[in-house]
C-alpha positions as CSV (number, residue, x, y, z in Angstrom):
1,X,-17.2,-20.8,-25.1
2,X,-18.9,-24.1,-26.7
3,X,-21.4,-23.4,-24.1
4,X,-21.9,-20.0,-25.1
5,X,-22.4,-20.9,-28.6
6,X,-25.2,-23.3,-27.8
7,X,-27.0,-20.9,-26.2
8,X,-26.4,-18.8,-29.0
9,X,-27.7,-21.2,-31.4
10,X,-30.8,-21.7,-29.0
11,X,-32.3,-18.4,-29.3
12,X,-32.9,-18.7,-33.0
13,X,-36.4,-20.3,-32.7
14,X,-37.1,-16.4,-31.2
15,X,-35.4,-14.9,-34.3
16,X,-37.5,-16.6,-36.4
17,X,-40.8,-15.4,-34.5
18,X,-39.7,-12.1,-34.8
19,X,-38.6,-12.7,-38.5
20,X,-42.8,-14.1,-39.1
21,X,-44.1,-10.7,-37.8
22,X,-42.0,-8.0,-39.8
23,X,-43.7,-5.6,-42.3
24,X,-42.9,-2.6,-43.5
25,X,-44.0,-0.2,-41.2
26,X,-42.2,-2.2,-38.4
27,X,-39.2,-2.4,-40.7
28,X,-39.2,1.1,-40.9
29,X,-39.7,1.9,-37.7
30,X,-37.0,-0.3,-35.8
31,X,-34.5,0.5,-38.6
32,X,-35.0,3.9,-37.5
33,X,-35.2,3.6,-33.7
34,X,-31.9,1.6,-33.5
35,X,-29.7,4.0,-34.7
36,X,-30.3,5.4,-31.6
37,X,-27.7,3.1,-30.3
38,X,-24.9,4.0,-32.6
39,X,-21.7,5.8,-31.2
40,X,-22.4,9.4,-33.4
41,X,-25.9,9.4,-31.0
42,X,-24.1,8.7,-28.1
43,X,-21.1,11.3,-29.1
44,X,-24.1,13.9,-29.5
45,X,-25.9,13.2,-26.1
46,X,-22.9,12.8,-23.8
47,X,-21.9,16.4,-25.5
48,X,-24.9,17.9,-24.8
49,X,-25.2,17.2,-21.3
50,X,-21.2,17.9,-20.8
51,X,-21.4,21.6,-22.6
52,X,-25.0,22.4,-22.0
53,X,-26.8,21.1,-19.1
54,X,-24.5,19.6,-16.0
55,X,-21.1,18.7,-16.5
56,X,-20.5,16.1,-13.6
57,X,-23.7,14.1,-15.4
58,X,-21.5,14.7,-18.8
59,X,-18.6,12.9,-17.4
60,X,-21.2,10.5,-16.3
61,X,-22.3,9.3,-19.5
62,X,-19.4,9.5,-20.9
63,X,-17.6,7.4,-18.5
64,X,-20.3,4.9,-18.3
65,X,-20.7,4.7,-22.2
66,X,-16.5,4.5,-22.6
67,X,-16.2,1.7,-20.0
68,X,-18.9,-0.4,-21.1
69,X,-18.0,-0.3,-24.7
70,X,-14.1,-1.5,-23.2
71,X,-15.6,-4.7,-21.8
72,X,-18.4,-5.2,-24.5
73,X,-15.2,-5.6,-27.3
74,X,-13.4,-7.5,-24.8
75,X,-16.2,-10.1,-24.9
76,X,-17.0,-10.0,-28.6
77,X,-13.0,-11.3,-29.2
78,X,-13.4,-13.5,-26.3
79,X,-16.4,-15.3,-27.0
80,X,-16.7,-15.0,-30.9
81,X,-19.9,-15.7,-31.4
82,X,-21.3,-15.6,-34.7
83,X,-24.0,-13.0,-36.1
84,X,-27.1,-14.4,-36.1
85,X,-27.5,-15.2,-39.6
86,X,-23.8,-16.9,-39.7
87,X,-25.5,-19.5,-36.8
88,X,-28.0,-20.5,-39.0
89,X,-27.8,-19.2,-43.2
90,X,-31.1,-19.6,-43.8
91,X,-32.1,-16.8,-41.4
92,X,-33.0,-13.3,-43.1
93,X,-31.9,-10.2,-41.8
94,X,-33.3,-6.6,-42.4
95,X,-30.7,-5.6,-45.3
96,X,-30.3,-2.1,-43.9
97,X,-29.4,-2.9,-40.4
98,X,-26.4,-5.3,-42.0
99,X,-23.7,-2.1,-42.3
100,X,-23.7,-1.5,-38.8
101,X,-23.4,-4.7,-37.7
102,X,-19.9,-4.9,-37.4
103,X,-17.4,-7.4,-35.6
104,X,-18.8,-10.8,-33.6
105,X,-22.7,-11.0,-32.2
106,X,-22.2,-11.3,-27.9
107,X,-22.8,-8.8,-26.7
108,X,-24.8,-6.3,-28.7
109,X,-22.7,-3.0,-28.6
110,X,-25.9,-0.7,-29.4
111,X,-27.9,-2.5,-26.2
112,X,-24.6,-1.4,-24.7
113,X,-24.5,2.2,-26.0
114,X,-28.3,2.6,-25.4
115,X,-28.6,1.5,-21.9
116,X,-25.4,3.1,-20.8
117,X,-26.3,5.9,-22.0
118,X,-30.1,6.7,-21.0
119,X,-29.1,4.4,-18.0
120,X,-26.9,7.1,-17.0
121,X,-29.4,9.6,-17.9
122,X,-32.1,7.9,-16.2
123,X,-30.0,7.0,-12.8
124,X,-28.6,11.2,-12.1
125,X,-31.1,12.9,-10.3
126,X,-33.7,10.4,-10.9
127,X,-37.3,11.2,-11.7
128,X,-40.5,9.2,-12.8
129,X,-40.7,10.5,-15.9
130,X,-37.1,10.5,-16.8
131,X,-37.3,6.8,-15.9
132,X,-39.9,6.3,-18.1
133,X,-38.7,8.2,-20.9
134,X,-35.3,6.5,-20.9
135,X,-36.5,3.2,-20.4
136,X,-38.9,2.9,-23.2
137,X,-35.9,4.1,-25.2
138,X,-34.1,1.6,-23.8
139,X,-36.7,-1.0,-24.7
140,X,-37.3,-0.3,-28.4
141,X,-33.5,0.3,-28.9
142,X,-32.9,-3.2,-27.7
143,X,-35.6,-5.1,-29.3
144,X,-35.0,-3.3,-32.5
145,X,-31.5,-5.5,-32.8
146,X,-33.7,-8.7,-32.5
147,X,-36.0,-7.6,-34.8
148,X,-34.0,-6.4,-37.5
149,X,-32.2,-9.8,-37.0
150,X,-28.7,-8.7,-36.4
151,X,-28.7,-9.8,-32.5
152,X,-30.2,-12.7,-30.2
153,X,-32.1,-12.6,-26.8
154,X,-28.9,-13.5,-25.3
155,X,-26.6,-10.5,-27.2
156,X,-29.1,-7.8,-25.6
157,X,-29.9,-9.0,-22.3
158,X,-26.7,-9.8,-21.4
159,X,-25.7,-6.0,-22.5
160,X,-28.7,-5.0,-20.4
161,X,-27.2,-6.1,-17.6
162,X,-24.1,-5.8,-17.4
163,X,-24.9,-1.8,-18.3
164,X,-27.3,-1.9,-15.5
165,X,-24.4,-3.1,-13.4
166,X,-21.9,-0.5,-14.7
167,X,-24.3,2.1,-13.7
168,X,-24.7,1.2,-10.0
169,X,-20.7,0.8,-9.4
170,X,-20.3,3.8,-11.1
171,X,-22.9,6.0,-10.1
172,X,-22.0,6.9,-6.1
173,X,-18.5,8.2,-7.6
174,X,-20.5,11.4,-9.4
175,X,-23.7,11.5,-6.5
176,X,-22.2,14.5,-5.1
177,X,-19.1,16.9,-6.5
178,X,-16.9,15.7,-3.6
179,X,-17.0,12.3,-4.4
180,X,-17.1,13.1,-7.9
181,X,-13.6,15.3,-7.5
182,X,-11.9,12.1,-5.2
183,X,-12.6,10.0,-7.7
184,X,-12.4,11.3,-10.9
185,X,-8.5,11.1,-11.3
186,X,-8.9,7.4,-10.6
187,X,-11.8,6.8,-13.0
188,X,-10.1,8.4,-16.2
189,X,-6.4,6.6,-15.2
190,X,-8.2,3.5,-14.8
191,X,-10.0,4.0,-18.1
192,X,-7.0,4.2,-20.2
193,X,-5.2,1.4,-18.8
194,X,-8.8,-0.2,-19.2
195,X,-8.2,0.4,-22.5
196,X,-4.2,0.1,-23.5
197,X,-5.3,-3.6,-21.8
198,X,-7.6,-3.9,-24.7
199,X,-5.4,-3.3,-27.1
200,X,-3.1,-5.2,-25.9
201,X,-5.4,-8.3,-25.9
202,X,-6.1,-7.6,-29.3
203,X,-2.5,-7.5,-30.4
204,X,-2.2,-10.3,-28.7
205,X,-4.6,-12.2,-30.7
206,X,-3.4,-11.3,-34.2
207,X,-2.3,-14.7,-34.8
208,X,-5.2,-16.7,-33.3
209,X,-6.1,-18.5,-36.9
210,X,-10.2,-18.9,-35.5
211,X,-10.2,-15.5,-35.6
212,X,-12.7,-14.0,-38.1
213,X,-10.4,-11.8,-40.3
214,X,-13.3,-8.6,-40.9
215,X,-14.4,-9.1,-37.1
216,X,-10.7,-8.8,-35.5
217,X,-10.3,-5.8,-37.6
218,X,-12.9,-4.2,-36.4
219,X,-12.3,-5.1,-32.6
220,X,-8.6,-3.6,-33.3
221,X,-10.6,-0.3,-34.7
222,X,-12.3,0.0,-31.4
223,X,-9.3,-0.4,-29.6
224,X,-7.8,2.3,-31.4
225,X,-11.0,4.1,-30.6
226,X,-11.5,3.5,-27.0
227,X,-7.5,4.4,-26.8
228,X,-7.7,7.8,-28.3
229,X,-10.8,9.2,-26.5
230,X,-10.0,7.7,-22.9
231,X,-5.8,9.2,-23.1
232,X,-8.3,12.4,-24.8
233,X,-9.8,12.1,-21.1
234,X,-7.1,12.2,-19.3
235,X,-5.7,15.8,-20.6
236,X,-9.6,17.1,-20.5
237,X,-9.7,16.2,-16.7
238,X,-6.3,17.7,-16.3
239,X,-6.9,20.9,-17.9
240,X,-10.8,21.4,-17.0
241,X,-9.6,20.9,-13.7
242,X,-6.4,23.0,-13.4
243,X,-7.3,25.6,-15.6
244,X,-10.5,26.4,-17.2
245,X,-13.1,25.1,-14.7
246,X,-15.7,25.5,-17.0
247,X,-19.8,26.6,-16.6
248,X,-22.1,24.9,-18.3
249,X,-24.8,27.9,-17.7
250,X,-25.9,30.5,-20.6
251,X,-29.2,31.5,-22.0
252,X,-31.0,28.9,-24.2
253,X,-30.3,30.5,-27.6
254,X,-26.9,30.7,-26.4
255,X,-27.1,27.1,-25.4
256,X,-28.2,25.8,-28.8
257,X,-25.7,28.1,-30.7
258,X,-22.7,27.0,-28.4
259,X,-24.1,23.3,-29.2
260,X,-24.5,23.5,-33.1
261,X,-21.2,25.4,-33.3
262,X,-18.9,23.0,-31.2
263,X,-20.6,19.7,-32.9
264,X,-19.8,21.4,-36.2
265,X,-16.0,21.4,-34.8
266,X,-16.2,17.9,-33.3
267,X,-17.8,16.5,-36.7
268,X,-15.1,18.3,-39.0
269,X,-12.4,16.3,-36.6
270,X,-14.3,13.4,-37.1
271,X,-14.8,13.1,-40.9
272,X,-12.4,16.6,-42.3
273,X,-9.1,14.7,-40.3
274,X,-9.8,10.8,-41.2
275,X,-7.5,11.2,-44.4
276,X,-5.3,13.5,-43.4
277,X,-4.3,11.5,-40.6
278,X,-4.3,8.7,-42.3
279,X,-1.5,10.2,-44.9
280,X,0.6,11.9,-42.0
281,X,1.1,8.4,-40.1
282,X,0.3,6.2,-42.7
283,X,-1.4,3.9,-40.6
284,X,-4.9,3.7,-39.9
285,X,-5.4,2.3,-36.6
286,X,-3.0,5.2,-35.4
287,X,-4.7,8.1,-37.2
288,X,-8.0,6.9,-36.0
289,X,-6.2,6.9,-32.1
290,X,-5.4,10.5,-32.5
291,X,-8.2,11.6,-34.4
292,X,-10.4,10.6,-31.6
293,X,-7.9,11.8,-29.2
294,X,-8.4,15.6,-30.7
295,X,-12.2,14.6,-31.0
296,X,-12.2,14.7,-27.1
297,X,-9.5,17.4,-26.5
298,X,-11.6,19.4,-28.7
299,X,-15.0,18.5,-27.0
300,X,-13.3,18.9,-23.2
301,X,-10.7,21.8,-23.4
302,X,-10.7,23.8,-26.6
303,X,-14.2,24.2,-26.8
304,X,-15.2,25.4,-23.5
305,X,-12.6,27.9,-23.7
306,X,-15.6,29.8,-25.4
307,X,-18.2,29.0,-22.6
308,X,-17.5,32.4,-20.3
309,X,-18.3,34.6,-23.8
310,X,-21.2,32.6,-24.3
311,X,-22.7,32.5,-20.4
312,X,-23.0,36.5,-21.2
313,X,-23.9,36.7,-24.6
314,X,-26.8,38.4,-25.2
315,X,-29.6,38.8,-28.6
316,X,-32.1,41.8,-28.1
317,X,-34.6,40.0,-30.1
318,X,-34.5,37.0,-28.2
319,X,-34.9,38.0,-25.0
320,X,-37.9,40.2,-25.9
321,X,-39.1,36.9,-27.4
322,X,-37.9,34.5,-24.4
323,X,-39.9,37.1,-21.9
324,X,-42.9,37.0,-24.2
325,X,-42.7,33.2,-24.0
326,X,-42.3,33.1,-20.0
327,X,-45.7,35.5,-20.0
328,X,-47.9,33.8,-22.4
329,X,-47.3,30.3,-20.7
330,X,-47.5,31.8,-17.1
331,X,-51.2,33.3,-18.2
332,X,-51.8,29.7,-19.6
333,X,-50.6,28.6,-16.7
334,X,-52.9,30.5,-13.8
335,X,-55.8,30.1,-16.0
336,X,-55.7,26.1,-16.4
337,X,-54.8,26.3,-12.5
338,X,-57.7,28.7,-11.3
């Protein structure tokens, strides 16, 4: 870990370059751009492809997002190294960027999120412009966390890969249904002893005195996360798969509505249940566990329970308007083409 630690310590000299060329338009900008990397974005983008456009690429996502953030924690507690401006206290950070930068530096969890995530994206049904989109977003994501000052060269690249690695194990398990059917059972038992390992390693720990009080609490918050949305997993795969079986297909009104109304549900779990758990098991590591356990129960098998209504709902309006649409560009279309 000593090692580790000097490395650490050897990518300042880059920090400080970066920390010479800030202004406020690039302040602004990459303050922006990296909350792009934060787990509400990725709750948001896994859900959208998992209701809306193809479930197996869903699970995908959501897999490859959940797994990678399991071994990211593992490493911050392992490795504890410092935040950037803990290594040296006479580095500046970008104030607004500090709130998010929660628990120890290595590795950078929003490299982790990012790259996982439009990784994922990027790697299902590849294309060239899907691979550039996603890895340009990629890019600024993960040099946003050096420039704002909150993570060194060796936080992100070190996310970068082991993401990039993530995504090839993972990604012949959902190439075509029947491996993703074999293998699915396996993947979500996997994940949740994946993460009860976690917390047990965290548990574990509690008495380790070089442990950084604020940064073990937050490693045991993720655990409690992680725990709660991968046992969520479990029943989702159970039920989708039993029971409901759901279709992701419906008209694109429909699509949006069916999105807005089921992330108003998942965010009133999210924020409407924090205290109420909290009271009910008067603990807050194990309200957060179920709250995020309901989260994805909600997300996986209460919520598509409304997809068949939605696959055949129908506004007059709109589909005068959608038809109108589909004219207009097709004219566009034969005239830029003659």
């Amino acid at each position: 870990m000593e090692f580790m630690h000097k490395l650490a310590e050897g990518c300042m000299p880059f920090l400080y370059f970066l920390e010479s060329i800030r202004n406020p338009v690039l302040d602004a900008f990459f303050a922006l751009i990296t909350h792009l990397g934060e787990e509400t974005f990725f709750l948001v983008i896994a859900i959208l492809f998992f209701w809306c456009i193809d479930k197996r690429e869903g699970y995908f996502i959501l897999i490859t997002g959940l797994v990678g953030t399991v071994v990211n924690q593992i490493a911050k507690l392992f490795f504890r190294i410092p935040r950037p401006w803990v290594l040296d206290p006479n580095f500046d950070i970008i104030e607004s960027a500090r709130a998010e930068a929660t628990g120890y530096s290595f590795p950078s969890g929003h490299t982790q999120n990012i790259a996982g995530t439009y990784g994922a994206i990027a790697a299902y049904k590849p294309s060239r412009t899907k691979t550039i989109v996603c890895t340009t977003i990629i890019v600024l994501v993960a040099f946003s966390r050096m420039y704002l000052g909150v993570h060194t060269p060796l936080d992100v690249v070190v996310s970068l890969l082991f993401a990039l690695a993530l995504i090839l194990l993972l990604r012949p398990l959902f190439a075509t249904e029947d491996s993703f059917k074999r293998s699915m059972p396996f993947v979500v038992i996997g994940s949740v002893v994946l993460s009860l390992l976690f917390l047990a390693y965290v548990l574990l720990i509690s008495g380790d005195a070089s442990l950084d009080p604020h940064n073990y609490q937050s490693g045991l918050k993720n655990a409690c996360t992680l725990l709660g949305c991968t046992a969520g997993l479990v029943l989702v795969h159970f039920i989708d798969s039993k029971f409901i079986g759901f279709k992701t297909e419906a008209r694109w009104y429909a699509q949006v509505i069916k999105l807005v109304l089921g992330l108003g549900g998942v965010l009133i779990i999210k924020s409407g249940l924090s205290a109420p758990l909290i009271a009910l098991f008067g603990n807050e590591f194990v309200a957060r566990s179920v709250r995020y356990f309901l989260i994805v129960a909600f997300a996986g098998a209460v919520w598509p329970l409304t997809f068949k209504w939605f696959s055949t709902f129908r506004i007059g309006f709109m589909e005068r308007f959608s038809l109108w649409v589909a004219e207009k560009w097709s004219k566009l279309f034969k005239k830029n083409t003659a």
